[in-house]
N, C-alpha and C positions, 0 to 999 in steps of 0.2 A: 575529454570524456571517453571515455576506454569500455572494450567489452570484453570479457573474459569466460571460458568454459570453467566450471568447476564441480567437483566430483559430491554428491550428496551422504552426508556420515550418519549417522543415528546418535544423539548425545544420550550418556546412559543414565539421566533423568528425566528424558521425556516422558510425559503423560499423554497414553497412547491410547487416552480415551475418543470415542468417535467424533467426529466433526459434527456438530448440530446439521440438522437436516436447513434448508434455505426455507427462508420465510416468502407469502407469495409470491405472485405471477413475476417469471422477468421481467426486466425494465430497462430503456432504454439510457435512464437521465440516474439510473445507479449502476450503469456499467462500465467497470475500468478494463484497460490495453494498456499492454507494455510493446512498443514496436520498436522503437528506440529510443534514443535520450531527448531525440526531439520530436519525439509522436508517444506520449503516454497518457494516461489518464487516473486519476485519484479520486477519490471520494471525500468530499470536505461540508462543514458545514453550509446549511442553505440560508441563515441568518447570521447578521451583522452580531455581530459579539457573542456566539452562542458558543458552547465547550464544543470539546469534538465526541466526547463522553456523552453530552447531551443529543448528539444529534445523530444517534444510533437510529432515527424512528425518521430522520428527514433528512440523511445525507444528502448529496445529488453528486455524481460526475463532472468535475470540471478536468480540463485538459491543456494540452499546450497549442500555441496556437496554430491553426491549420489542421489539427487533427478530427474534426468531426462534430464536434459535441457542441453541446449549445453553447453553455459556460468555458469560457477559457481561463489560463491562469492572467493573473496581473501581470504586466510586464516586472522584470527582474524576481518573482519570484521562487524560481528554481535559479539557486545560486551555482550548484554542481550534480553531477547525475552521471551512473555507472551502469551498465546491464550487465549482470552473467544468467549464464543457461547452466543446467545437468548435462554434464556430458550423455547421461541415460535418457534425455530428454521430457524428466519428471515435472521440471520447472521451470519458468525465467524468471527473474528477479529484477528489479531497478531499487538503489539506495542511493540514496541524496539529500545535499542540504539544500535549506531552504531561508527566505529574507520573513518571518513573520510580519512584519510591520509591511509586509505587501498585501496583508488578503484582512479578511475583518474577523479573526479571531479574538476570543477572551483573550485581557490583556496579560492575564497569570494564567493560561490555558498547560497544563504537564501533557493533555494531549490526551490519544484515545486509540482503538482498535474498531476497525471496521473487518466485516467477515462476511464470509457465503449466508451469515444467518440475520447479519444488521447492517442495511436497515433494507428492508423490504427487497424483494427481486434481485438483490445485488449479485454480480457475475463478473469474472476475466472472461474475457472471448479467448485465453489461450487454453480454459479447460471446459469453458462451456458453461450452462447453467446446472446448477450441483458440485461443481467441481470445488476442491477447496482452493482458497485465497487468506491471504492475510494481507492485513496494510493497517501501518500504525503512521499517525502523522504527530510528530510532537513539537508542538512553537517554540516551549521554553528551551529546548537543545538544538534548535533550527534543523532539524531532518525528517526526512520522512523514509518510508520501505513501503515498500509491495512485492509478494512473492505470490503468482499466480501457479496454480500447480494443477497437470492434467487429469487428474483423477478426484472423486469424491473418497474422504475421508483419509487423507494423506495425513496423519499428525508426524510421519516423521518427517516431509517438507512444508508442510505447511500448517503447525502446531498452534492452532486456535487456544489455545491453554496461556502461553505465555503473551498474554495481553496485557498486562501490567512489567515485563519485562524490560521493553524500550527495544526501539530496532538492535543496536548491537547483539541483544541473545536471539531477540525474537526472527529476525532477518542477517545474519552476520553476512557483513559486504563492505564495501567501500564508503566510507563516511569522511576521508581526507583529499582533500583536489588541492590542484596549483590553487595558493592565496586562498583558499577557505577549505574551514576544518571545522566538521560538525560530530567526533566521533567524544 
C-alpha cells in the first residue's frame, strides 16, 4: 500500500456549483479520517441490506480496526488501499478496493455518494466541520474513495456533483494493487 503526492488540475467540465451547506449538528458516529491505509474511516450503511443511496438520512462511521470508532470494518474487507495528498495541501485522498460480501450490503447495491451534506453532521476531521468531502463506496465494482478537502466549497477537489460518476471520475487514484484490481 503506497502514498503518493499529487498535484490538483481543474477538469474543464466541472460543475463549479457551490457545495451544499452540511445538514445538522456534528457528530461523532458520521465522522470519517483518512490517517493511513491502516487508520481510516467510511461512512456505510447502518442496516443489514440497506442501499448506500438509501442510507443518506442513517449512515454511521465504521473504521478500521484500532482506529477509534465504535463500528469497525469486517475482517478482510478492505482488500487494498492507497493515500495521496496535494502537494498544495488542499486534500488527502484514500481509494481502494473492497470484498462486498464482508459487510451487509444490498446484494445488487451500484452504490452511492455520501457528502458534507448527507447524512446528517457528516465531517473529515482533515477539513473540519463544513469542509467539503466526498466518498462514494460502490459493492458492485468492489471500491470505495474518500477525498477529504480542507476548505468548504471546494468543487474543484472535492466535486459533490459527480455522485453518479463512480470513484474513477469522481476521485481519480489508485484502484489496481498486487493480486487485486478494482478499477
Amino acid at each position: 500500500m503506497a502514498s503518493n503526492n499529487t498535484t490538483s488540475t481543474r477538469h474543464p467540465r466541472v460543475n463549479a456549483a457551490p457545495t451544499p451547506q452540511p445538514t445538522g449538528p456534528s457528530s461523532v458516529s458520521t465522522t470519517v479520517h483518512i490517517t493511513s491505509v491502516t487508520d481510516f474511516a467510511l461512512l456505510l450503511p447502518s442496516r443489514d441490506g440497506e442501499y448506500i443511496s438509501d442510507a443518506e438520512s442513517d449512515a454511521t462511521a465504521y473504521c478500521t480496526n484500532g482506529s477509534g470508532c465504535q463500528n469497525t470494518f469486517p475482517a478482510g474487507f478492505v482488500t487494498g488501499a492507497t493515500i495521496s495528498e496535494a502537494s498544495d495541501g488542499s486534500y488527502i485522498q484514500i481509494t481502494g478496493c473492497l470484498d462486498p460480501g464482508k459487510f451487509q450490503f444490498a446484494q445488487d447495491d451500484a452504490g452511492g455518494q455520501m457528502d458534507v451534506r448527507f447524512p446528517n453532521g457528516a465531517k473529515c476531521t482533515f477539513g473540519g466541520y463544513g469542509a467539503s468531502f466526498i466518498e462514494q463506496v460502490e459493492p458492485s465494482a468492489n471500491r470505495f474513495c474518500l477525498r477529504c478537502c480542507a476548505s468548504a466549497n471546494d468543487q474543484v477537489n472535492c466535486n459533490s456533483h459527480n455522485d453518479k460518476a463512480g470513484c474513477p471520475v469522481a476521485v481519480p487514484g489508485t484502484y489496481d494493487f498486487d493480486g487485486v484490481s478494482c478499477s
